[in-house]
N, C-alpha and C positions, 0 to 999 in steps of 0.2 A: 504494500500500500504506500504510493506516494504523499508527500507533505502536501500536497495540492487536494488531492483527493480526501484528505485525513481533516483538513481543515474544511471542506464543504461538508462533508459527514458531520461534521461538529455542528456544523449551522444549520441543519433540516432535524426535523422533527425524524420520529422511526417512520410515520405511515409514511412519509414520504418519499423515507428509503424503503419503505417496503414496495413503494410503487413502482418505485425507479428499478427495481431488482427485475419487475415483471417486464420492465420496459428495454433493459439491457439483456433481457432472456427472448424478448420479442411474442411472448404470450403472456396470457393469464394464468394462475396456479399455483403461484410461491406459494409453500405453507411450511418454513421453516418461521413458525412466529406466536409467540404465547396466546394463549387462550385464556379468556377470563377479566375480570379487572384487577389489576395491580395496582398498590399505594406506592406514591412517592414522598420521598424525604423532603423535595425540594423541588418545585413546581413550575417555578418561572426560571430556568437554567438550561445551560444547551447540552446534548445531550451526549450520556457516556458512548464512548467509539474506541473499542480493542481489541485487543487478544484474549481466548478467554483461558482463567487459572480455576480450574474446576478444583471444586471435594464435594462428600456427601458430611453430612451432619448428622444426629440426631438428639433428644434433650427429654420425650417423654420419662422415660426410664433413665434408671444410671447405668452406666458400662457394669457391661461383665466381666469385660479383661481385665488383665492383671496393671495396675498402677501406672510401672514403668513404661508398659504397652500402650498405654492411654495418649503419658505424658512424653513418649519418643514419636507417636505420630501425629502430637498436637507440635512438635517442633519440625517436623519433615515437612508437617499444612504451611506454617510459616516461611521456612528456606523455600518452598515452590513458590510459594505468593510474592516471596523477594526476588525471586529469580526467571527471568523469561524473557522475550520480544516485550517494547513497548510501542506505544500505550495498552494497556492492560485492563481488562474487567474483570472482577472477580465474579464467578457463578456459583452459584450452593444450591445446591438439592437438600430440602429436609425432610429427612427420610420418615418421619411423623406423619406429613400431609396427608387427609386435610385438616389432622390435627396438633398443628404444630402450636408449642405451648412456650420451646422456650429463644427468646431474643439474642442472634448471635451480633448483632448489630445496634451495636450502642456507643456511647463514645469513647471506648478506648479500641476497639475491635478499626474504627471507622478512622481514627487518628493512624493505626501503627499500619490500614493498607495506605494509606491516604501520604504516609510518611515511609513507602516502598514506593513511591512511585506510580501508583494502579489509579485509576479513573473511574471507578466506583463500582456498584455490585450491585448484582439480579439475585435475588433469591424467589423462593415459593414460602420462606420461613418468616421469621419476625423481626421487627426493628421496633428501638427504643429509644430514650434520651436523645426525642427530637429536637425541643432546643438548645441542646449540647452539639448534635453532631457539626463538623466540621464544613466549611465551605470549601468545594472543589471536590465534593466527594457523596457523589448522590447515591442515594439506596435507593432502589424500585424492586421492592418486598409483598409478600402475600399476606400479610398482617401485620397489626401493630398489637403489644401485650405489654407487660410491666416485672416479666419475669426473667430471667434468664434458664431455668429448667436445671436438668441434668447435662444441658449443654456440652457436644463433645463429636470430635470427628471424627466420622468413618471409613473414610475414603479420600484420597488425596490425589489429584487427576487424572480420574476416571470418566467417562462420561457420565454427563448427567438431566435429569429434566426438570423443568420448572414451567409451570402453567403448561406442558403437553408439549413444550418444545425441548427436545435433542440438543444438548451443547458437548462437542469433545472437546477436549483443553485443546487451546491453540484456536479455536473455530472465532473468523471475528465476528464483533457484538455490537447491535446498534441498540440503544434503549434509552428508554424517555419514558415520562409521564404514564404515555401509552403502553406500554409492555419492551417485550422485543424481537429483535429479527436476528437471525444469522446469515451474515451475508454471505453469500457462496464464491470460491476464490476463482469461479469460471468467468465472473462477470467484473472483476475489478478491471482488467482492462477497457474496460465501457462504462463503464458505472460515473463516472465522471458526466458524461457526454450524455448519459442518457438524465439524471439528475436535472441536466440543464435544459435539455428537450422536454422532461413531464413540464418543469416551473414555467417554461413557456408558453405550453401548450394551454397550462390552467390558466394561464392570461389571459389567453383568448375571450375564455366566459368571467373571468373571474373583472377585469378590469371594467368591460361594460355595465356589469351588475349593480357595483359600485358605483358610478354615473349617475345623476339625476335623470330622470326622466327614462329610465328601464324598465321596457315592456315584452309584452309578446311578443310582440315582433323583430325587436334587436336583441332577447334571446334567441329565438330561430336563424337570428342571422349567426351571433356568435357560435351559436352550439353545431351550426352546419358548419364552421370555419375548425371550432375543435373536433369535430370528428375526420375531418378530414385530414387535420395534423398529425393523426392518430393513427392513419392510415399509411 
């Protein structure tokens, strides 16, 4: 991914990459993209754009393993989270869902990726200490709770799912507000060019709309101008 393309990612919301994905693929059908509504930390911010650092979680229950087992693969989660291609997303699976109870996302979890370098994190689990966490470091989570649980890692870059979508570590991440996408590495060579073809195209309708004096009839006109851009 070039710095050109890294820094337009950064400025479009996800639907828009996820439109732009359809449009750099030349059909309709992407469905590498969460399902569900997701909470964000932080609402009016551009959106996290990475590489993703996967693990699974879980917090119902306490570990079974043995201590050292616990506390050698909760520092193997951290060396992987410090270590990778950047810009970086973190992704977690809580393996709970849909009854995830405890908050791995609070502010000191949200400080120490935030201070490795990573662009923030998708979960399907829970976040906390919203007016604590950190600016430059959004959470887009499956709940918000007030506990942290038995909280503890299971998995350390494996694949993983969140809202119904597939991330393998390394897979990049577009996410916002709105959930997210994974972008597929067949279309980065385009993805640029087509980005700037959809914003166009939505011009078409989007600018007369806008307009005083927009009716039936200069939508029929617009809308025959965007379909055929379309085409």
């Amino acid at each position: 991914m070039n710095e050109n393309l890294l820094k337009l990612l950064q400025r479009v919301d996800t639907p828009t990459a996820c439109n732009a994905i359809e449009v750099a693929q030349g059909k309709r059908g992407f469905n590498a993209f969460t399902r569900g509504t997701m909470l964000a930390s932080h609402t009016d911010v551009p959106a996290m754009v990475g590489y993703a650092r996967t693990a699974r979680i879980a917090a119902v229950a306490p570990p079974t393993e043995a201590p050292e087992v616990i506390k050698a693969r909760r520092m193997a989660y951290y060396r992987h989270m410090s270590e990778g291609p950047r810009p970086a997303v973190v992704v977690i699976e809580d393996m709970d869902f849909p009854h995830c109870i405890g908050a791995y996302w609070g502010e000191i979890n949200t400080n120490v990726h935030k201070g490795f370098g990573m662009s923030g994190a998708l979960t399907n689990g829970v976040m906390r200490d919203l007016g604590d966490l950190p600016d430059g470091f959004p959470v887009v989570a499956g709940s918000i709770g007030p506990s942290h649980g038995f909280v503890h890692v299971k998995e350390v870059g494996t694949t993983v799912t969140v809202f119904g979508m597939q991330v393998a570590d390394g897979d990049l991440i577009h996410a916002d507000r709105h959930g997210g996408v994974v972008i597929p590495s067949e279309v980065l060579d385009t993805l640029e060019v087509a980005i700037h073809k959809l914003l166009d195209t939505e011009k078409l309708v989007l600018d007369p709309a806008r307009k005083d004096g927009f009716d039936l009839d200069a939508f029929e006109t617009a809308w025959a101008a965007f379909e055929n851009a379309r085409t």
